[in-house]
DRENDO-1510 file (C-alpha; in Angstrom, 1 decimal, always signed):
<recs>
REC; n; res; u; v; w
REC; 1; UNK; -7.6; -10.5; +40.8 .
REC; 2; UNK; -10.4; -12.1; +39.5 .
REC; 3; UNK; -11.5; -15.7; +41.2 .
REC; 4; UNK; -11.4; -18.8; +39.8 .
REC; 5; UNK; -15.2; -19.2; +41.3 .
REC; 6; UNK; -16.4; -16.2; +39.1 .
REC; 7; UNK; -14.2; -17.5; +35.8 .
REC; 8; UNK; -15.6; -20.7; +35.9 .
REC; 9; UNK; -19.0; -20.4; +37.3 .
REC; 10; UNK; -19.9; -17.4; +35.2 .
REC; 11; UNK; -17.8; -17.1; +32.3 .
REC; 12; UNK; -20.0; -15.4; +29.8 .
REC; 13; UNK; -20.7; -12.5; +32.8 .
REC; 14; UNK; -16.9; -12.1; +33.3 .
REC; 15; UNK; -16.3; -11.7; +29.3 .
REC; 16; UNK; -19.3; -9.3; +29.0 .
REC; 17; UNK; -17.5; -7.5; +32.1 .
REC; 18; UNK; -14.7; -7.2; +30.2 .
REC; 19; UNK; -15.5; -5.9; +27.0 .
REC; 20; UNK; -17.3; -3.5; +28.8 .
REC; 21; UNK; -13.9; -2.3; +30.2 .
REC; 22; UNK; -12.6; -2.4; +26.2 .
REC; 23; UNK; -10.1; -5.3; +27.5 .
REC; 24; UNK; -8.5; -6.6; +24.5 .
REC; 25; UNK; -8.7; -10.3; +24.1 .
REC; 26; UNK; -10.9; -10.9; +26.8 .
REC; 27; UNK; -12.2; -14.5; +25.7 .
REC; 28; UNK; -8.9; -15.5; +25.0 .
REC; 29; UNK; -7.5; -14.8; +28.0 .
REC; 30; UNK; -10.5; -16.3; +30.0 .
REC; 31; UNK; -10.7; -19.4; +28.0 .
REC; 32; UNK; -7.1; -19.7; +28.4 .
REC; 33; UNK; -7.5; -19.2; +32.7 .
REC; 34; UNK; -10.0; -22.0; +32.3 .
REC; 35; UNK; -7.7; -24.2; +31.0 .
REC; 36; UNK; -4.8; -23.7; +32.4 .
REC; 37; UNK; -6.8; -24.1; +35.3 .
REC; 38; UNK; -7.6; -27.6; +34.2 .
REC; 39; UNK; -4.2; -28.7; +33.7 .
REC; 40; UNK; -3.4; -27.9; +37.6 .
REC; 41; UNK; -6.2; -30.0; +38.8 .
REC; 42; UNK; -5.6; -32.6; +36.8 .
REC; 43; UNK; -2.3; -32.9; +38.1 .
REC; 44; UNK; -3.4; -32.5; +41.5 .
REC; 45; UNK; -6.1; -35.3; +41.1 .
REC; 46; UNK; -2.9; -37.3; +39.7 .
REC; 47; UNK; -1.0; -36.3; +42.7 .
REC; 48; UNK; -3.4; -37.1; +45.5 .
REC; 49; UNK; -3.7; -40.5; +43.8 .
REC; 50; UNK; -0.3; -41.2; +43.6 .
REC; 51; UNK; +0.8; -40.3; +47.1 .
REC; 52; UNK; -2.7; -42.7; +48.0 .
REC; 53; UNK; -1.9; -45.6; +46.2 .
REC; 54; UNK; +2.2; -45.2; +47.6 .
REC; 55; UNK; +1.1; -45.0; +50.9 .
REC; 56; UNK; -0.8; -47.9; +50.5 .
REC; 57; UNK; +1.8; -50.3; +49.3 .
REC; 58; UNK; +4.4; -48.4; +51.4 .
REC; 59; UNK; +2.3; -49.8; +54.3 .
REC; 60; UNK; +2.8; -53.5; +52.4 .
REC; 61; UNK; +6.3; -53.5; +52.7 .
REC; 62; UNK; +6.4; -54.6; +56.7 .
REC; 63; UNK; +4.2; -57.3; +56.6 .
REC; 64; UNK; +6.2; -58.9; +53.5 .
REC; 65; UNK; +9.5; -59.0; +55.1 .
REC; 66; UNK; +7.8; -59.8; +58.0 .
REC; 67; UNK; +6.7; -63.1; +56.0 .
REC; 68; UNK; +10.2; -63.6; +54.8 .
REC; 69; UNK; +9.2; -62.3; +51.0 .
REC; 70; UNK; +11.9; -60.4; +50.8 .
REC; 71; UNK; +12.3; -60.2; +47.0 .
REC; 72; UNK; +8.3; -59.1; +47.0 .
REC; 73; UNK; +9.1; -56.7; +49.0 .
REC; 74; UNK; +11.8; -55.2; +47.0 .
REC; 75; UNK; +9.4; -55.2; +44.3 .
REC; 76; UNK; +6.8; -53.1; +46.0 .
REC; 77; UNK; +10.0; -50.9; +47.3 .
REC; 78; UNK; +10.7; -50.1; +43.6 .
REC; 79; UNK; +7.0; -49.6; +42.8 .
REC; 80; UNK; +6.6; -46.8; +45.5 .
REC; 81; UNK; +10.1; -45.5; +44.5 .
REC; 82; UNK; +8.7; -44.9; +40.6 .
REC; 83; UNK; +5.0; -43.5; +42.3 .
REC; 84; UNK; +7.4; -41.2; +44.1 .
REC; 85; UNK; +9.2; -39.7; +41.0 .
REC; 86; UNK; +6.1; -39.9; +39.0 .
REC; 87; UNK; +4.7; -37.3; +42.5 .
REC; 88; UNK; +7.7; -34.8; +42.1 .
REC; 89; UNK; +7.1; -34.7; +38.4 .
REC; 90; UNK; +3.1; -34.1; +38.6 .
REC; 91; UNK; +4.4; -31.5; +41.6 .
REC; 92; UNK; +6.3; -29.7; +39.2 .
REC; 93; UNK; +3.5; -29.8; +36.8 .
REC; 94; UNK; +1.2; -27.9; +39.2 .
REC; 95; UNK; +3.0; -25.3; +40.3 .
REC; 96; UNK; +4.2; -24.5; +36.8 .
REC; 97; UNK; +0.4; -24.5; +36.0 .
REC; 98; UNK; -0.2; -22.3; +39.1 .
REC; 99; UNK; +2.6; -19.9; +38.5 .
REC; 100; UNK; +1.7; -19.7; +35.0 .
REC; 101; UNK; -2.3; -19.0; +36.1 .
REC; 102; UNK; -1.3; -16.8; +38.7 .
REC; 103; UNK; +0.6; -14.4; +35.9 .
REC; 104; UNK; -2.2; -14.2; +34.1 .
REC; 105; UNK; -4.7; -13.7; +36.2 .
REC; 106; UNK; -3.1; -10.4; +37.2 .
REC; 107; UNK; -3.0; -8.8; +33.6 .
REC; 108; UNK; -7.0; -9.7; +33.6 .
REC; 109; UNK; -8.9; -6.1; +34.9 .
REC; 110; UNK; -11.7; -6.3; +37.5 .
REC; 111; UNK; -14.8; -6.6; +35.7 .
REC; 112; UNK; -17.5; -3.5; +36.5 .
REC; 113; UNK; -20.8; -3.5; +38.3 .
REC; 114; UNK; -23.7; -3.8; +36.2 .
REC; 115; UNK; -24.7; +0.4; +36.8 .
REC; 116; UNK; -21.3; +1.2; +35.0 .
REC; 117; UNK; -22.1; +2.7; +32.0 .
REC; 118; UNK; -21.2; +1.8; +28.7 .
REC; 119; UNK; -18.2; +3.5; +26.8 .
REC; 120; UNK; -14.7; +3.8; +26.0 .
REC; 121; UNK; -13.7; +7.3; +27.5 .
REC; 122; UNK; -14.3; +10.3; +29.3 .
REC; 123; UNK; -16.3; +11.9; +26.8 .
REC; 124; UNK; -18.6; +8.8; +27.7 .
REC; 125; UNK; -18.8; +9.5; +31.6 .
REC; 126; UNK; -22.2; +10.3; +33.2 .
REC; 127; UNK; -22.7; +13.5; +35.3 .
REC; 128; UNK; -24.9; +12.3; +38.2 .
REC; 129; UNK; -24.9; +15.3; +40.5 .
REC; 130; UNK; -23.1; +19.2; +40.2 .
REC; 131; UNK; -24.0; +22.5; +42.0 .
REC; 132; UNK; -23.0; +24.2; +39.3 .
REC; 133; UNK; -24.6; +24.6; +35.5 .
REC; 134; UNK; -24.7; +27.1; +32.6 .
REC; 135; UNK; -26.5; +29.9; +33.8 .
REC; 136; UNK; -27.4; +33.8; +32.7 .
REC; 137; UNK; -26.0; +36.9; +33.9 .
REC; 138; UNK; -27.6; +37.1; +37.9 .
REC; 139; UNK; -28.6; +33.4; +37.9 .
REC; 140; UNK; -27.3; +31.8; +40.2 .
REC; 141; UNK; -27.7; +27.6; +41.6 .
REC; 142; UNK; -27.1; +27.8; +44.8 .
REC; 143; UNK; -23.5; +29.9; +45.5 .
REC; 144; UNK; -22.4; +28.7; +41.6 .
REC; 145; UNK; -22.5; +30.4; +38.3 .
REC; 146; UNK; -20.5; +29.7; +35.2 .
REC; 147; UNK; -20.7; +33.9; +34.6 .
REC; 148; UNK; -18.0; +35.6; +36.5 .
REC; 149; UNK; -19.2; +38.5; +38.9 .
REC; 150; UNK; -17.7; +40.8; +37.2 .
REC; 151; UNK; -16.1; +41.8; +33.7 .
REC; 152; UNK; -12.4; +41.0; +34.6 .
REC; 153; UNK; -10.9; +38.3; +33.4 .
REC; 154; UNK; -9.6; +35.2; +36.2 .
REC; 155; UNK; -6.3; +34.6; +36.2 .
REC; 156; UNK; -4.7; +31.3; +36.4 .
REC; 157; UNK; -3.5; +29.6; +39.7 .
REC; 158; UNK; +0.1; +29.5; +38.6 .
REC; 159; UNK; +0.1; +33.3; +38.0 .
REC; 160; UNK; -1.8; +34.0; +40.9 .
REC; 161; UNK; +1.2; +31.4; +42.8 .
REC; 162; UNK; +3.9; +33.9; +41.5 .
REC; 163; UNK; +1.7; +37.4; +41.5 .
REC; 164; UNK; +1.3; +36.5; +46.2 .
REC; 165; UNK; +4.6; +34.6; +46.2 .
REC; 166; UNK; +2.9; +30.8; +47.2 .
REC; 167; UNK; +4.3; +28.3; +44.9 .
REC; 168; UNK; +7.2; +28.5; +42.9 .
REC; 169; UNK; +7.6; +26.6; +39.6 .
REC; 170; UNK; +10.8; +27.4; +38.1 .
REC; 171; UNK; +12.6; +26.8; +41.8 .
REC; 172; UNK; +11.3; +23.4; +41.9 .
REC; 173; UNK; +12.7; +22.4; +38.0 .
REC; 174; UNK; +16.2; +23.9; +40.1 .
REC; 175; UNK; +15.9; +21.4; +42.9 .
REC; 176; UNK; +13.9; +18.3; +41.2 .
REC; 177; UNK; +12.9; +19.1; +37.8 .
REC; 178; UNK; +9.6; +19.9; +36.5 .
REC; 179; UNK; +6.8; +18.4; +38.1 .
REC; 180; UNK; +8.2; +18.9; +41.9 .
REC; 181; UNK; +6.7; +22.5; +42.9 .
REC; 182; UNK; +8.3; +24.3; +46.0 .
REC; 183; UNK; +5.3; +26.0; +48.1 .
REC; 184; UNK; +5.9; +28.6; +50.4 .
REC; 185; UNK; +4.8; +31.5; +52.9 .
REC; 186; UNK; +1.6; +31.3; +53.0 .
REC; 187; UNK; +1.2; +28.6; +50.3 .
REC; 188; UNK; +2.7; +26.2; +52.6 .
REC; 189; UNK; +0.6; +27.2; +55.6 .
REC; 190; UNK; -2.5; +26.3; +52.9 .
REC; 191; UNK; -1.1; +23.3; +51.9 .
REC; 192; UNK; -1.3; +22.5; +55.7 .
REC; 193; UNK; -4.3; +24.0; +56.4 .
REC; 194; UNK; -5.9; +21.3; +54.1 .
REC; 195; UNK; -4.3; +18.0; +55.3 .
REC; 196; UNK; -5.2; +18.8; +58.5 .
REC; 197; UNK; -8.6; +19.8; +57.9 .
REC; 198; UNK; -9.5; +17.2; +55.4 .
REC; 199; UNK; -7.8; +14.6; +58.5 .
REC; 200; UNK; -9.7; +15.7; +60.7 .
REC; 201; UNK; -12.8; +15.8; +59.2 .
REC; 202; UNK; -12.1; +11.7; +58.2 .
REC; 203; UNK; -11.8; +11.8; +61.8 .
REC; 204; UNK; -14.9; +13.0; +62.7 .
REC; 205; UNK; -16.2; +10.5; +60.4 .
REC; 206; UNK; -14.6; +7.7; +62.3 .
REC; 207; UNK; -11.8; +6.7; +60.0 .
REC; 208; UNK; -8.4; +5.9; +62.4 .
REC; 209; UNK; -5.4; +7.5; +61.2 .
REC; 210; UNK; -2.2; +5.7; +59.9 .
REC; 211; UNK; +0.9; +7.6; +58.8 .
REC; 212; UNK; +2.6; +4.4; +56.8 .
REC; 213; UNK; +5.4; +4.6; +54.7 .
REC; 214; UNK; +6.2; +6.2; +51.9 .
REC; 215; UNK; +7.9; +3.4; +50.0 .
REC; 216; UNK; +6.9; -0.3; +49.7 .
REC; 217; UNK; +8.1; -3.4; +48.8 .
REC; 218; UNK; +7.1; -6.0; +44.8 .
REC; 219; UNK; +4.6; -7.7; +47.4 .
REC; 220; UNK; +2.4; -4.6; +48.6 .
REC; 221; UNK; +2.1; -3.3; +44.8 .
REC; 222; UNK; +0.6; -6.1; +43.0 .
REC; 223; UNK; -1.6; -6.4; +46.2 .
REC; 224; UNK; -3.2; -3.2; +45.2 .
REC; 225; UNK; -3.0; -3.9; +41.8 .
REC; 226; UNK; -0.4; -1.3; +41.0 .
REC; 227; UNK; +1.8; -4.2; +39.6 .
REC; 228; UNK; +2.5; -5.3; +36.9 .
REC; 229; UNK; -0.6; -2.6; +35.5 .
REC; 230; UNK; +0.9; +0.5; +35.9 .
REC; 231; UNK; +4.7; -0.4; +36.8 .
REC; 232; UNK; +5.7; +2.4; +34.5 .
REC; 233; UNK; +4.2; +4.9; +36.0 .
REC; 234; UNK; +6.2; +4.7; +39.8 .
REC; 235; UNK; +9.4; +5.3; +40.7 .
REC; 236; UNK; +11.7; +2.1; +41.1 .
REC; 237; UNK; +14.5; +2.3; +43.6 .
REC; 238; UNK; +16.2; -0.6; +41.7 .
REC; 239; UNK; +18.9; -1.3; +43.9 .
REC; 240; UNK; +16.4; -2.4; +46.8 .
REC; 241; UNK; +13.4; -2.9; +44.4 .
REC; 242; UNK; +11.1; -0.9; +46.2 .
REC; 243; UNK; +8.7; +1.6; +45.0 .
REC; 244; UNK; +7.5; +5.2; +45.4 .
REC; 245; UNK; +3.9; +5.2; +46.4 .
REC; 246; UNK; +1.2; +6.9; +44.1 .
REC; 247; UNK; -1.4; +7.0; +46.6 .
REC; 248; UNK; -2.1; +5.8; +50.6 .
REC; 249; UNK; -4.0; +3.3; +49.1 .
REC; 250; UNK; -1.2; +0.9; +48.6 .
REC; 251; UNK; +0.6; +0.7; +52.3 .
REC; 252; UNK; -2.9; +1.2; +54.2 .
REC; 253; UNK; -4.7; -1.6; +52.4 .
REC; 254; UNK; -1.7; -3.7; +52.7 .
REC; 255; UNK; -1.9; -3.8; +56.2 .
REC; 256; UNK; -4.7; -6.1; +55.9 .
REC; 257; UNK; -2.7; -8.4; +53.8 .
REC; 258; UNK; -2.7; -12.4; +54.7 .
REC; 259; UNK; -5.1; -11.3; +57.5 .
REC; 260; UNK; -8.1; -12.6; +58.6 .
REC; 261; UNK; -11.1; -10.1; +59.7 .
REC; 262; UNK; -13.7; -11.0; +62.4 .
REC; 263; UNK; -16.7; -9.8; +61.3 .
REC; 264; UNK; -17.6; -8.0; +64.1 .
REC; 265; UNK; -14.8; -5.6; +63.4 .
REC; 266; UNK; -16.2; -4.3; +60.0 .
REC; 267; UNK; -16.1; -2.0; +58.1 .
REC; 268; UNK; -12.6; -0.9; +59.3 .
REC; 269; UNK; -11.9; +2.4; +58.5 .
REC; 270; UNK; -8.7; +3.9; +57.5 .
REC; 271; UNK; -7.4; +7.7; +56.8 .
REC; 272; UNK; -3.7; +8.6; +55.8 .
REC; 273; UNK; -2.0; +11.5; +55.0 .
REC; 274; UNK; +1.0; +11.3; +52.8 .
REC; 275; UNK; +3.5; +12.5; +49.8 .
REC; 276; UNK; +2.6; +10.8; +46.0 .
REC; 277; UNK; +4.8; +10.1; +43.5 .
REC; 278; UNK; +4.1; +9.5; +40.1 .
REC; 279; UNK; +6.1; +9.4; +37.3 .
REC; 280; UNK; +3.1; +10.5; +34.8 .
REC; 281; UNK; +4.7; +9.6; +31.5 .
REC; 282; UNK; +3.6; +10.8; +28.5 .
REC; 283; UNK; +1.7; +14.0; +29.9 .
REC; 284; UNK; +2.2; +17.1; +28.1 .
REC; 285; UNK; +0.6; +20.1; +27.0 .
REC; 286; UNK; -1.1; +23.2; +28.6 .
REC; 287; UNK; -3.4; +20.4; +30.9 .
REC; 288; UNK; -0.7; +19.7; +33.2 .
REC; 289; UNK; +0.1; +23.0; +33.4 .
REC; 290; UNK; +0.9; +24.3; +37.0 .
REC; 291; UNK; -0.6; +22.1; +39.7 .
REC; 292; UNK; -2.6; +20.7; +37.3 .
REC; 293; UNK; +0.0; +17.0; +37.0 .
REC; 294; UNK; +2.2; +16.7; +38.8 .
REC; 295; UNK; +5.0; +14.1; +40.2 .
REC; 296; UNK; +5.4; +14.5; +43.5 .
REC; 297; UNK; +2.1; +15.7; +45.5 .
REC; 298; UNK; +0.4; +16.0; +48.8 .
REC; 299; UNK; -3.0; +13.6; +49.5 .
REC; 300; UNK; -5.3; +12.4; +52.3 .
REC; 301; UNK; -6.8; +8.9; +51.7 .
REC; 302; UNK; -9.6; +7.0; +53.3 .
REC; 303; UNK; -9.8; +3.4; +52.8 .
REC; 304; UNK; -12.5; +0.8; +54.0 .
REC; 305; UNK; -12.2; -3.4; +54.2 .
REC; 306; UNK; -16.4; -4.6; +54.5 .
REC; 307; UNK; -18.2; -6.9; +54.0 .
REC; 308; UNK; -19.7; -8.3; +50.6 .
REC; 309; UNK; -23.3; -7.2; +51.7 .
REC; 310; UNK; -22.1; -3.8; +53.1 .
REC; 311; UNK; -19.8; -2.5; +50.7 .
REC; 312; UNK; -22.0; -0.7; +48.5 .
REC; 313; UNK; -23.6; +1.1; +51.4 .
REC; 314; UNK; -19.6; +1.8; +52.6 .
REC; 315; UNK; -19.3; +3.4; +49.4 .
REC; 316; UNK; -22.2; +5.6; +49.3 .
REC; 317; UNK; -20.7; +7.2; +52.9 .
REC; 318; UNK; -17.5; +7.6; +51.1 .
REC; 319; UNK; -18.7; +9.6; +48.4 .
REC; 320; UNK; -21.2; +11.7; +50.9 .
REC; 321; UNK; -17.9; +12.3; +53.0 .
REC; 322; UNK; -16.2; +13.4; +49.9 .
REC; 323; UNK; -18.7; +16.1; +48.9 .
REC; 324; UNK; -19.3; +17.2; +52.2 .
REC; 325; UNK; -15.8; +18.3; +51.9 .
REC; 326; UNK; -16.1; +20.6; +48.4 .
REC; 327; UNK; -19.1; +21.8; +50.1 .
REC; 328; UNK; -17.5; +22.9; +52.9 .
REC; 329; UNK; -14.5; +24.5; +51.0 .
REC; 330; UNK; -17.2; +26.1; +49.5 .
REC; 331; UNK; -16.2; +25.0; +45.5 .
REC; 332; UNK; -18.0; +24.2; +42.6 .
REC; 333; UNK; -18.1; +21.0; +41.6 .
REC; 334; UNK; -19.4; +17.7; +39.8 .
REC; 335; UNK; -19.9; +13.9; +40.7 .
REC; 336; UNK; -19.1; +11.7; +37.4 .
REC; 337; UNK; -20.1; +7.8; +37.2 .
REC; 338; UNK; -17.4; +6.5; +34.9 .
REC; 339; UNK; -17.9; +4.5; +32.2 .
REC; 340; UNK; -16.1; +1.0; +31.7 .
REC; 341; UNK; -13.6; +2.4; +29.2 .
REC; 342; UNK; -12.8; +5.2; +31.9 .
REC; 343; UNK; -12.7; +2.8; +35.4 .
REC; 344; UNK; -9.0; +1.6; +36.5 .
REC; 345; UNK; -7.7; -1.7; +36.4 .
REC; 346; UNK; -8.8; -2.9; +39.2 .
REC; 347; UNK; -12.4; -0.6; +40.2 .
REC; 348; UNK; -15.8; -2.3; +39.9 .
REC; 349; UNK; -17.3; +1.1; +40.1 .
REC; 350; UNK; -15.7; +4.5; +40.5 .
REC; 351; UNK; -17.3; +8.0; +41.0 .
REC; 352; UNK; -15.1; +10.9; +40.3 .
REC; 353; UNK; -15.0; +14.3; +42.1 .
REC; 354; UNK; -14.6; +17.5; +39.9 .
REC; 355; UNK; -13.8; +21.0; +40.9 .
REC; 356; UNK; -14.7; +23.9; +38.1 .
REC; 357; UNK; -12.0; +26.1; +37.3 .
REC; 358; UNK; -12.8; +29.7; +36.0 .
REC; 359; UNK; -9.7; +30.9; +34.8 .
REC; 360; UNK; -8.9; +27.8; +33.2 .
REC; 361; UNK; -12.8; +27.3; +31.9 .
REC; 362; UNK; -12.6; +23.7; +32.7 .
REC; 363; UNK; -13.3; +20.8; +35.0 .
REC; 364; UNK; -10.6; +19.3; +37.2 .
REC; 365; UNK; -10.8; +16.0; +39.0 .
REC; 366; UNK; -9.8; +15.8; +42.4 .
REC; 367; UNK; -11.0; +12.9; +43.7 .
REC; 368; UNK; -11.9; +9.1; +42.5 .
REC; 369; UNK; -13.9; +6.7; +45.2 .
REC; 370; UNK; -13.9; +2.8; +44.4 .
REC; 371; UNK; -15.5; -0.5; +45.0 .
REC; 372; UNK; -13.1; -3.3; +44.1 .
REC; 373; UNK; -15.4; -6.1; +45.4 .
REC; 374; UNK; -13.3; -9.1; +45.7 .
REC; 375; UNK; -10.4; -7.9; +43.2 .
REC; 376; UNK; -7.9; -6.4; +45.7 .
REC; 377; UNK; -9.1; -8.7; +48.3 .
REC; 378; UNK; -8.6; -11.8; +46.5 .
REC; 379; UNK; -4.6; -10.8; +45.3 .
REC; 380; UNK; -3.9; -9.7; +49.3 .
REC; 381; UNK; -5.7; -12.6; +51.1 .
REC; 382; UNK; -7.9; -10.8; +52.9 .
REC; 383; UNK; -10.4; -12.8; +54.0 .
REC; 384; UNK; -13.5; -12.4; +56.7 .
REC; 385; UNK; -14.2; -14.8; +59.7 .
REC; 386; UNK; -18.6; -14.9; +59.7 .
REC; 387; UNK; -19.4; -15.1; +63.2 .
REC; 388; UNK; -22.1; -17.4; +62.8 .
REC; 389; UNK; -20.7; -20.7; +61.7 .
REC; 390; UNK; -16.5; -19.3; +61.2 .
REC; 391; UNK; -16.4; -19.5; +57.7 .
REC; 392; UNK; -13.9; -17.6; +55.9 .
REC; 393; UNK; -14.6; -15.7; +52.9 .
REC; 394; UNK; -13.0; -13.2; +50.9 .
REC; 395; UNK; -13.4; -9.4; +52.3 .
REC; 396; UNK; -14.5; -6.0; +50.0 .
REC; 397; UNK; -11.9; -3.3; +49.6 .
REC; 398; UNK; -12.8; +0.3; +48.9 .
REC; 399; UNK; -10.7; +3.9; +48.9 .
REC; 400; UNK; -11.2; +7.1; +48.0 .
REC; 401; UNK; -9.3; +10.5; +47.7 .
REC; 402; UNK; -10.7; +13.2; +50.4 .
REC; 403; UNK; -8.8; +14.9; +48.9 .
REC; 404; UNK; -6.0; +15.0; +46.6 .
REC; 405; UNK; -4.5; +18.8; +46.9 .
REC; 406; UNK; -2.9; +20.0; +43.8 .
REC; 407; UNK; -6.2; +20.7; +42.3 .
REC; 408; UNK; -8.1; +21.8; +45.6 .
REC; 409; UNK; -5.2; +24.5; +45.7 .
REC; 410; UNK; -5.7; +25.8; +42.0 .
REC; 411; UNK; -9.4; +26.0; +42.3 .
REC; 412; UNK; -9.7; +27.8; +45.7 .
REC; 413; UNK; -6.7; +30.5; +44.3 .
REC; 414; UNK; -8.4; +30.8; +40.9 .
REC; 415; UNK; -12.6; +30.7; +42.1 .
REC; 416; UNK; -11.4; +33.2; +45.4 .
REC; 417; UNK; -9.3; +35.7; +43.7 .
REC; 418; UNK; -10.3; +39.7; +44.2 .
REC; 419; UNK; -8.9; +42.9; +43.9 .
REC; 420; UNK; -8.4; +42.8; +47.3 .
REC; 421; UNK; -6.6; +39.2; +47.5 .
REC; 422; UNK; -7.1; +35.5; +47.6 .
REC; 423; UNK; -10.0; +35.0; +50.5 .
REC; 424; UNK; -9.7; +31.7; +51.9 .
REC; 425; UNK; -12.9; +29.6; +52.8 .
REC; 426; UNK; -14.7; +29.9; +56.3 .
REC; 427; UNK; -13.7; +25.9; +56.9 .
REC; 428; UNK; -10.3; +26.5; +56.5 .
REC; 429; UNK; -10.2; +30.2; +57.9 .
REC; 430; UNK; -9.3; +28.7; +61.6 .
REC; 431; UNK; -6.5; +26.5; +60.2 .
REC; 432; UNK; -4.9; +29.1; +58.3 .
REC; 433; UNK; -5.2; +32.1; +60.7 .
REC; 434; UNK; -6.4; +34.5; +58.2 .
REC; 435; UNK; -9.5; +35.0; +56.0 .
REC; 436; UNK; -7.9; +36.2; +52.7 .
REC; 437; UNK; -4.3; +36.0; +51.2 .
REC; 438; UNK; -3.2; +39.5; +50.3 .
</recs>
């Protein structure tokens, strides 16, 4: 969440910030921080003078009986007795003030860099890098054209899934329900194939593997930011209030809550493998078609906790380690800055990842990376040691999808299909034993 530093300090940046982001109300609801905000120190200023002015007389109390003044005494007794009651009331007082600050500092949105764009959707998004473009019959950009090599028309992943027997659809709606696809043969092995490759190319990269859990408690979600934003969108085990995770993000980051960093130890860098879950409500229609939205899915995430001064460099290796990957999986794609009416809840800047569908003449996203400067950081209490005189200070958290592999798998059956078979890229070729799918 936002800090009470920034609010205060630079209030008209923070509601500029967040009009940018199309937050409704966004003066109110700073204004309103502000003075709630007041209200709590004004009770602790009460407080602290209170418990000051009982310990002083409390300290009285000796030397009058001492002196015989008993009924002085009781006096002062009574006096520190009605400071006391006057201390549990202005207690109250501030933590209702801080519980009531809290809660609304976690419906307020991160507020976005300054290089964020302007706009309120995806139409507004600006295209800042692609190896592929519109092009002429034989002209090509590098391995990319948007004209098919020949005069046959691409057919769609899902029918390509049924037509070599990798994924099936309707077997998954018998098990689950829609949503929950059941991959197998050699579907499965390419499922695999990519988790491992994608893990150990974060490897090589020198992200540490974690495999964390699946499922994680109130405390790890709104640490992320997950909660209350997008509570509708996991799955609730109600009976022991936990939740299905929608991405690595949420347990890996969480490991670094309450914690304090030494310097010296950043950036850490974190890579995890694991089953999503998200409930998607409200999706319909032919664009979440196939593997194209689903509930359950496969990702890899890397994650980074830096310093304020080195995040933004952190984030330009992130997003060179994600296109590394298309570009060795050999797929045409695009990098998108996203606008403030496009960025999550909680991103100060996000860069999405796009992978170019021919059969489905149409852009795919398979991959967001993130800043959240201080946001994340500030909800989870992750904080930095500074070597140089042991100050704290709160740390920079970052993550970014390398990659998420619903997507990956409809674009490399749809952009690889042939006469003679799926053929499977040269980076993935030792993982999966075999050069083409037939």
């Amino acid at each position: 969440m936002l800090t009470l530093r920034l609010i205060t300090e630079e209030t008209e940046r923070v509601i500029r910030g967040l009009e940018k982001k199309h937050f409704q109300g966004a003066r109110e609801a700073i204004e309103k921080a502000i003075d709630i905000d007041k209200r709590r120190r004004q009770a602790q200023t009460l407080l602290d003078k209170n418990l000051s002015d009982a310990k002083k007389l409390a300290a009285e109390i000796g030397g009058l009986m001492k002196q015989g003044l008993r009924e002085e005494a009781e006096k002062v007794k009574a006096e520190v007795a009605g400071l006391k009651q006057q201390s549990q009331a202005l207690e109250e007082q501030k933590a209702e003030a801080e519980k009531e600050l809290t809660t609304l500092l976690c419906t307020i949105p991160n507020i976005p860099y300054d290089e964020v764009p302007e706009g309120s959707g995806a139409e507004d998004n600006v295209v800042v890098k692609s190896n592929l473009r519109e092009c002429g019959p034989g002209d090509t950009v590098g391995n990319w054209t948007t004209v098919p090599d020949n005069n046959e028309a691409k057919l769609p992943h899902w029918e390509l899934a049924k037509q070599y027997n990798l994924i099936d659809f309707d077997l998954g709606v018998k098990i689950t329900g829609a949503g929950f696809p059941v991959y197998r043969g050699a579907g499965a092995r390419l499922q695999r194939a990519l988790i491992n490759f994608f893990l150990d190319e974060a490897r090589k990269a020198g992200y540490e593997e974690i495999m964390p859990p699946t499922v994680v408690n109130q405390a790890s979600g709104y640490g992320t930011g997950q909660l209350p934003d997008k509570e509708g969108q996991m799955y609730h085990c109600e009976v022991d209030d936990l939740y299905l995770i929608p991405t690595a993000e949420v347990p890996v980051t969480n490991i670094y809550r309450d914690v304090i960093l030494d310097e010296r130890d950043l950036p850490i860098k974190n890579c995890a493998y694991t089953q999503c879950f998200r409930r998607e409500a409200g999706s319909y229609g032919k664009d979440v078609r196939g593997l194209n939205r689903l509930h359950e899915f496969s990702k890899v995430e890397i994650v980074r906790i830096d310093t304020p001064e080195h995040s933004r460099e952190s984030h330009r290796e992130m997003l060179e380690h994600v296109e590394s990957l298309l570009v060795k999986l050999e797929l045409p794609y695009r990098i998108l800055r996203l606008c403030g009416g496009d960025q999550s809840f909680t991103s100060a800047v996000c860069y999405d990842f796009e992978v170019y569908s021919e059969a489905q003449k149409r852009w795919l996203e398979v991959s967001s990376v993130s800043n959240f400067d201080t946001y994340q950081a500030n909800r989870l209490k992750c904080r930095i040691r500074r070597t140089a005189d042991k100050k704290t200070e709160i740390a920079h958290t970052l993550n970014g999808s390398a990659l998420a592999l619903p997507r990956i798998v409809a674009a490399i059956l749809e952009n690889n299909q042939s006469p003679e078979g799926i053929h499977i890229p040269k980076a993935l070729q030792p993982y999966m034993g075999c050069d083409i799918i037939k």
